[in-house]
C-alpha positions as CSV (number, residue, x, y, z in Angstrom):
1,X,107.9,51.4,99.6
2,X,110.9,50.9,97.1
3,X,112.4,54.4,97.0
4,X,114.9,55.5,94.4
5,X,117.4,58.0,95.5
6,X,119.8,60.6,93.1
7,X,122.6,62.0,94.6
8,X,125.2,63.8,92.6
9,X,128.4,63.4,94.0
10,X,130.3,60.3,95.8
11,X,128.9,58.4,98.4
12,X,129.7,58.2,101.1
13,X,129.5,60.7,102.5
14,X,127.3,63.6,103.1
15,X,125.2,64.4,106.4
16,X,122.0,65.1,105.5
17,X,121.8,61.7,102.4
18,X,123.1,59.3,105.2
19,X,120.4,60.7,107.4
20,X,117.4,60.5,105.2
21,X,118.3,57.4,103.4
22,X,119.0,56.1,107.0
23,X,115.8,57.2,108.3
24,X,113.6,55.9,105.2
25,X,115.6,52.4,105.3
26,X,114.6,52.3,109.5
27,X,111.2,53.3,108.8
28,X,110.7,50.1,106.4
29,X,111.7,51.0,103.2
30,X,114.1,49.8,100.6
31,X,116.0,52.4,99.1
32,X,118.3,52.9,96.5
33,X,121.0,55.4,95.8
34,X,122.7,56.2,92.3
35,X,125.7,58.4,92.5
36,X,129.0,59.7,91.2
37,X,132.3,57.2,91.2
38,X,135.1,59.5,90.1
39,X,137.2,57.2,92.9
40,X,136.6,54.1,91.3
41,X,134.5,52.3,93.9
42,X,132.1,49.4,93.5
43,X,129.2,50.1,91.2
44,X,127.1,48.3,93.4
45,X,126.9,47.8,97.4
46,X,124.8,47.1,99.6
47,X,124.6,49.1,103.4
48,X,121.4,47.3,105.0
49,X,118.3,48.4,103.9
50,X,120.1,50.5,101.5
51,X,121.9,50.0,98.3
52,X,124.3,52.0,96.6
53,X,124.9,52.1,92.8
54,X,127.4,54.2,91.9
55,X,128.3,55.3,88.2
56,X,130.2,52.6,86.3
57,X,133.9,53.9,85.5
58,X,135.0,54.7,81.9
59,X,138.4,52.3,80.6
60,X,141.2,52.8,81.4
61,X,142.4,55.1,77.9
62,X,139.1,57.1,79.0
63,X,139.7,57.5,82.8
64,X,141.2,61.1,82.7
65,X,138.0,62.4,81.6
66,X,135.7,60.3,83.9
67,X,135.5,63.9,86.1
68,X,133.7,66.1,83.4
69,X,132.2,63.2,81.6
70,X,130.7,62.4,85.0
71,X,129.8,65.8,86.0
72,X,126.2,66.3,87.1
73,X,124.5,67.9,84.4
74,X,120.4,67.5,84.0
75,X,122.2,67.1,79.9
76,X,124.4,64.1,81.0
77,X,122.9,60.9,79.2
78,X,125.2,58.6,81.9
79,X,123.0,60.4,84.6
80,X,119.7,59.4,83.0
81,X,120.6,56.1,81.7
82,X,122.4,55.2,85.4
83,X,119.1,56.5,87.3
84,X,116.5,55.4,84.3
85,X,118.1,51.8,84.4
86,X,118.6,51.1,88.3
87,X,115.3,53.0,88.8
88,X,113.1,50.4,86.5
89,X,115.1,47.5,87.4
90,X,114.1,48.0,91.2
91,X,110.7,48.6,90.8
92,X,111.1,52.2,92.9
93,X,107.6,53.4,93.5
94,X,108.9,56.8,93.9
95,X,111.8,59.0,93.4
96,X,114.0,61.5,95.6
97,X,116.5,64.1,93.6
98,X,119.1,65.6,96.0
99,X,119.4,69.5,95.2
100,X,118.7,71.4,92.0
101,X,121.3,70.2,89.2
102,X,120.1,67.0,88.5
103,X,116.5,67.7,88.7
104,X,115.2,68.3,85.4
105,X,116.8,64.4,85.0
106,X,115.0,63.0,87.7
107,X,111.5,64.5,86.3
108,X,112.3,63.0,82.7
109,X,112.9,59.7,84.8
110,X,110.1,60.2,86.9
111,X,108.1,60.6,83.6
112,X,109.5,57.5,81.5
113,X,109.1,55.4,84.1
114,X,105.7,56.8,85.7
115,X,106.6,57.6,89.1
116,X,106.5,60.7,91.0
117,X,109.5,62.8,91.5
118,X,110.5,64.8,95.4
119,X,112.9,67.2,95.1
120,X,115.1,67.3,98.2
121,X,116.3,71.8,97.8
122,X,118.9,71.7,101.0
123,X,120.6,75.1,99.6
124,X,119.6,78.1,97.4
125,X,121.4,76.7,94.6
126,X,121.3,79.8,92.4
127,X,122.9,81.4,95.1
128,X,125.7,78.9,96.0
129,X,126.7,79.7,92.0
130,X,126.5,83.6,92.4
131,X,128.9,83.3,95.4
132,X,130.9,81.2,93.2
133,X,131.4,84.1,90.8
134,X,132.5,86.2,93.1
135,X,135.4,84.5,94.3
136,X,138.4,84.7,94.1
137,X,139.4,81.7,92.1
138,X,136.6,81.8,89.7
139,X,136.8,79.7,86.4
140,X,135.9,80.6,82.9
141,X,134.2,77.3,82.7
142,X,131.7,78.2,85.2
143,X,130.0,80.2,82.7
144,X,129.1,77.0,81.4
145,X,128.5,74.4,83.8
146,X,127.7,76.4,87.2
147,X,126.0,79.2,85.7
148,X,123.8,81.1,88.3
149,X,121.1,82.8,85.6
150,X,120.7,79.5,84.0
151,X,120.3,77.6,87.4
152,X,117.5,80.0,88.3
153,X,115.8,79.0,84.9
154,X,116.1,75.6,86.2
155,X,114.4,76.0,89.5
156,X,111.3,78.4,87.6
157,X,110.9,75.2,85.1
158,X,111.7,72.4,87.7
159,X,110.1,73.0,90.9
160,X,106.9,73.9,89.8
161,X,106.7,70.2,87.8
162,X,107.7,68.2,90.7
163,X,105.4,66.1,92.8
164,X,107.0,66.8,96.0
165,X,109.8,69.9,97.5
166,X,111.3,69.6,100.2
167,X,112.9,72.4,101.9
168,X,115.0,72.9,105.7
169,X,113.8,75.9,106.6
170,X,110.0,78.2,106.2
171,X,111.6,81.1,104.6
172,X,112.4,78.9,101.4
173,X,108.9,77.6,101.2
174,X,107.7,80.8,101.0
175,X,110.2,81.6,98.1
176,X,108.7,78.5,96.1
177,X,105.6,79.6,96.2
178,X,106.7,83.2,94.5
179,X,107.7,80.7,92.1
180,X,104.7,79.0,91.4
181,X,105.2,75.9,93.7
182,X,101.9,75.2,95.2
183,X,102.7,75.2,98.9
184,X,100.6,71.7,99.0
185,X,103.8,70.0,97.7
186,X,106.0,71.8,100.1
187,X,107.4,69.9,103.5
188,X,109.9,71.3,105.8
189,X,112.9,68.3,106.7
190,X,115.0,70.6,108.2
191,X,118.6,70.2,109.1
192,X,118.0,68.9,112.7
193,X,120.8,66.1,113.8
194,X,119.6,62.7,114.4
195,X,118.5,62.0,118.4
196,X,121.7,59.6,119.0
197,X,124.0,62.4,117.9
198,X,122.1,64.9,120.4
199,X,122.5,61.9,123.0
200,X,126.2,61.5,122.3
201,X,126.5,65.6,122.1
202,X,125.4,65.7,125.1
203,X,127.3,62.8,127.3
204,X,130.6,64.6,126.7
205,X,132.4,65.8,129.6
206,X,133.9,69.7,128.7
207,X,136.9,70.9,129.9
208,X,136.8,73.1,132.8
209,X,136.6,76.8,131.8
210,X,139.2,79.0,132.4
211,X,138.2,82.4,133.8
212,X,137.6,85.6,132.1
213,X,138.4,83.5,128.8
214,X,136.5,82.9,125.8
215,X,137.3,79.6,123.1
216,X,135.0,80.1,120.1
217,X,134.9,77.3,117.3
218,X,134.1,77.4,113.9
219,X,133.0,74.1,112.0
220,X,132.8,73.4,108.5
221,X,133.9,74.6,105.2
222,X,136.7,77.4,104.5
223,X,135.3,79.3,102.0
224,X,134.9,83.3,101.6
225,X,131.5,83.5,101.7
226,X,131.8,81.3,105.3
227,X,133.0,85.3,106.7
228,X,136.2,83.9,108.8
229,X,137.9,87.0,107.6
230,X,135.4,89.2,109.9
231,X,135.6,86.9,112.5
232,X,139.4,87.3,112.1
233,X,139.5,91.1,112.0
234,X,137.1,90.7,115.2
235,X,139.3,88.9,117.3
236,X,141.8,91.1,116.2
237,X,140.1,94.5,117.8
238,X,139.2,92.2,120.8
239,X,143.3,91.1,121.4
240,X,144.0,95.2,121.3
241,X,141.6,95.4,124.6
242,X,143.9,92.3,125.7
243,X,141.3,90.0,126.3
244,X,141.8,86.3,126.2
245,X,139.9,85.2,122.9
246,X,140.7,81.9,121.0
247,X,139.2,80.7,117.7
248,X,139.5,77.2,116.3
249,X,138.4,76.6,113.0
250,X,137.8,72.8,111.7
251,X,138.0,72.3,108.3
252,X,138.9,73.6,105.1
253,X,138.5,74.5,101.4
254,X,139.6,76.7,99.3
255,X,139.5,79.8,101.5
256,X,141.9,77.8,103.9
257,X,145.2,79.8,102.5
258,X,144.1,83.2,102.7
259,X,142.3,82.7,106.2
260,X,145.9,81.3,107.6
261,X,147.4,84.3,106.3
262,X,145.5,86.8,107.1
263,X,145.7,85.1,111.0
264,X,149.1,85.7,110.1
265,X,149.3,89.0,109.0
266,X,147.0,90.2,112.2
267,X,149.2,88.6,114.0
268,X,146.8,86.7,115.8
269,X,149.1,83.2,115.2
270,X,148.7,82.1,119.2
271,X,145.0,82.8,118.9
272,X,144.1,80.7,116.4
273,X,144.3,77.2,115.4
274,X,143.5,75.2,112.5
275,X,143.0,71.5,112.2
276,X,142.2,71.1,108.8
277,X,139.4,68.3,107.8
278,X,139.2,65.8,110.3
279,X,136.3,62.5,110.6
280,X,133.2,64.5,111.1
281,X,132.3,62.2,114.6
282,X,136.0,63.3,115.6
283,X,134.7,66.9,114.9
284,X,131.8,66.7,116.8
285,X,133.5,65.4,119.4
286,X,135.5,68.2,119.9
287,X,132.8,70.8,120.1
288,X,131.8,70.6,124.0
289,X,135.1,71.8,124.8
290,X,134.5,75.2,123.4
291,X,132.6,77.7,124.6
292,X,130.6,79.5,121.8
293,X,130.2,78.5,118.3
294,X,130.6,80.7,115.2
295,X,128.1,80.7,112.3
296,X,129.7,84.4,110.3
297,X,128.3,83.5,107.0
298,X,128.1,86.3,104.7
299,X,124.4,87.2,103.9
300,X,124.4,86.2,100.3
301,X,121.4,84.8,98.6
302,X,123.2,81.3,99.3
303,X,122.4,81.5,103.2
304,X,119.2,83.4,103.6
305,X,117.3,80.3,102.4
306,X,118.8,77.2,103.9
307,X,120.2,76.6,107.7
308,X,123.5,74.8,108.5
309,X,123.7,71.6,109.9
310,X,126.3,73.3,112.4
311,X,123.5,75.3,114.5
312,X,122.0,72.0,115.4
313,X,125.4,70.7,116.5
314,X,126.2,73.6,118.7
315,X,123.2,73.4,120.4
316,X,123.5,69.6,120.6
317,X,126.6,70.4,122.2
318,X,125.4,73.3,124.8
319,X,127.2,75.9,123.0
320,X,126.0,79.1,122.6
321,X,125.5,80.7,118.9
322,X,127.1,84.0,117.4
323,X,125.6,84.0,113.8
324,X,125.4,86.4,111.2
325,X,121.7,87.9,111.2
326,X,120.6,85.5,108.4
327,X,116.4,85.5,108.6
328,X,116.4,82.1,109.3
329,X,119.5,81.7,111.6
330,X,118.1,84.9,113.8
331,X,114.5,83.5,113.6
332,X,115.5,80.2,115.2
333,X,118.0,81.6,118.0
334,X,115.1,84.5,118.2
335,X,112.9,81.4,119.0
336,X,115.0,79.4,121.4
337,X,117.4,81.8,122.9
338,X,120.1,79.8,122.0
339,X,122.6,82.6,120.7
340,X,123.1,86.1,119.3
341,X,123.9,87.2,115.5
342,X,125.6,90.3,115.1
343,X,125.7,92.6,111.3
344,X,127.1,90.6,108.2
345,X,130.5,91.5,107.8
346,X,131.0,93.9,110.6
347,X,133.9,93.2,112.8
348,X,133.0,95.6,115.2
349,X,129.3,93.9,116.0
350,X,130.6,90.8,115.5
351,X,133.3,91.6,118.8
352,X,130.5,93.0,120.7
353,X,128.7,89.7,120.3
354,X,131.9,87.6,121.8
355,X,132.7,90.1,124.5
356,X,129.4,90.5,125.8
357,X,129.4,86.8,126.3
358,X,133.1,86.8,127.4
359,X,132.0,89.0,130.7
360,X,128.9,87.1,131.0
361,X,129.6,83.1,131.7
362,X,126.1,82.9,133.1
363,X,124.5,84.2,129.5
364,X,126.8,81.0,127.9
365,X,125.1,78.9,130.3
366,X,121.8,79.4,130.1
367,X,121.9,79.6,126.0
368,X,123.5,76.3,125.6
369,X,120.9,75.2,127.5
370,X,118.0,76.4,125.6
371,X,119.9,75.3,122.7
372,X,120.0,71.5,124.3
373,X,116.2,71.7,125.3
374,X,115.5,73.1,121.3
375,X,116.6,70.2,120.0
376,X,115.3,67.6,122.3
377,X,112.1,69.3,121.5
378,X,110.7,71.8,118.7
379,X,113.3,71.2,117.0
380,X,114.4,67.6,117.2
381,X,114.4,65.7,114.0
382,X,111.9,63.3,115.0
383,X,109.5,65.8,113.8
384,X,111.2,66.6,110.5
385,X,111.3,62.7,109.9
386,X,107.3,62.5,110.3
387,X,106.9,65.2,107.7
388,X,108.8,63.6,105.5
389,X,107.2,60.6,105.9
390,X,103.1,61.9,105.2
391,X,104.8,64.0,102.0
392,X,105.7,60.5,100.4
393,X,102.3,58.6,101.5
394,X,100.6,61.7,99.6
395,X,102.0,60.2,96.5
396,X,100.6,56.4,96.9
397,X,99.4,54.6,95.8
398,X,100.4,54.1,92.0
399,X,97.2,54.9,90.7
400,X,98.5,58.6,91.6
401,X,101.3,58.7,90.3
402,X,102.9,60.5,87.5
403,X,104.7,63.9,87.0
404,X,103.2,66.7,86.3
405,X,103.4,68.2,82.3
């Protein structure tokens, strides 16, 4: 199958594009990937069984505004000529649209050029824009181009018209179908890691543990809706009891300021370290050396529908999870007994949660090694990679194609 592929930023890289695209491509099919090129990269290149083709840059007098005139708006006539032209030049038999923005354009694609449209939801995107407004740095332009009320619009038109949805975790699916989505077209590809990085997760030597310490890690973006700030104020009560309590956090964003500062002003400078954004193999590398890792994301609607790539890594890596009680997050550790969530926002539960498994190195033990066994098994993505693969033979052959009206 010839498989046409919208992504809406650069590329490389993101996790879960390589590892789809990567997956399709092994499985036998040719796929192709059109994408942002704010960088000015080649328009056109070719990674095995995969091909990228990237947005061609504006000249030179026009570059400065190559960021909003490339900006991924379903409205964007360079989106839907880029994905329109590469799309029936290719001969794709079917199309996948990355997240919600782009796809209303993927659908009027998928309609001009007959082919069936899959939209790939790996976040509550109406969320991730509420969250945006309540930050700290919010823009006027936002009411514009990463308006929340108008995004849900988009997913009550869109999602209902597309051939295919897939989602990473059940609690979304049901969503969809309060939307109208008939749960026929709905598969779960969840956010499981590849098997090599579980093998690789796994091979890694740790660090002997000290005693009576506790190193916790947090991987990923710094953002406030992430909850570092509770994690912060946590370690905080847990230093006044003068236990020995670490936190490294790898990564950063736009949070990354106020998080250092308010380390600072808690004076918890020798507890905490920051490494800023380092090569996300280098990070992974890293994570068997710690001994629990942190998932404190606020319980907006951003989180209660997805699941981070990071709980599959800390298992992969034998860690035990202290997450916020998000319904999916809790359902999961619930399941494998990989970890423990604590109340959104509440330093005090949150401490509990670490000092429990501070006095108790047996508990770390045995949940890092459910979380291991959870993703060797129910949760490897070996099954995610099957579903995926029956949603798209649903829509063949050609005689079936077409989007619906």
């Amino acid at each position: 199958m010839i498989i046409g592929k919208i992504w809406d930023s650069e590329y490389p890289w993101d996790v879960r594009v390589e590892k789809i695209c990567r997956t399709l491509t092994e499985a036998g099919h040719e796929v192709h990937l059109v994408c942002r090129n704010r960088g000015n990269a080649p328009i056109e290149e070719a990674q095995g069984g995969l091909t990228i083709h990237r947005m061609r840059p504006l000249p030179p007098l026009l570059r400065s505004l190559e960021g909003p005139l490339s900006f991924p708006a379903f409205i964007n006539p360079r989106w839907y000529w880029l994905a329109r032209n590469v799309f029936r030049d290719q001969s794709v038999d079917l199309i996948i649209c990355r997240d919600l923005p782009l796809a209303p354009l993927a659908l009027a694609v998928g309609r001009a050029l007959g082919r069936p449209v899959i939209v790939d939801l790996a976040e509550h995107y109406p969320g991730v824009l509420r969250d945006l407004y309540n930050r700290h740095d919010f823009r006027l332009g936002n009411l514009l181009v990463r308006n929340p009320w108008l995004a849900a619009l988009v997913e009550r038109w869109a999602l209902p018209r597309a051939n295919g949805v897939w989602v990473v975790v059940e609690e979304m699916a049901k969503r969809l179908e309060s939307l109208g989505v008939s749960p026929s077209r709905i598969t779960l590809v969840s956010n499981t890691p590849l098997p090599e990085r579980v093998a690789r997760l796994s091979s890694i030597r740790s660090e002997p543990r000290e005693p009576d310490t506790i190193r916790l890690v947090y991987l990923g973006n710094v953002e406030s809706s992430r909850g570092l700030l509770t994690v912060l104020e946590s370690l905080f009560l847990l230093t006044r009891e003068h236990l020995q309590v670490t936190l490294d956090v790898i990564g950063d964003g736009s949070g990354l300021a106020l998080t250092r500062d308010s380390a600072s002003d808690l004076g918890l400078e020798g507890n905490v370290n920051f490494h800023g954004r380092i090569p996300y193999d280098e990070a992974l590398n890293l994570l068997p050396h710690f001994d629990a890792g942190l998932i404190p994301h606020r319980a907006t609607a951003q989180w209660k529908w997805t699941v981070q790539n990071k709980l599959f890594d800390y298992m992969a890596a034998g860690l035990p999870v202290i997450a916020t009680s998000l319904p999916p997050v809790r359902r999961i550790l619930a399941d494998t007994g990989a970890g423990v969530t604590f109340v959104d926002r509440d330093a005090t539960s949150l401490a509990g949660a670490v000092r429990a498994l501070l006095h108790d190195p047996a508990a770390r033990i045995r949940m890092g090694n459910a979380g291991r066994a959870a993703v060797r098994g129910p949760h490897q993505w070996a099954h995610d990679a099957a579903r995926m693969e029956r949603s798209l033979a649903r829509l063949t052959p050609r005689s079936q194609h077409g989007v619906r009206e």
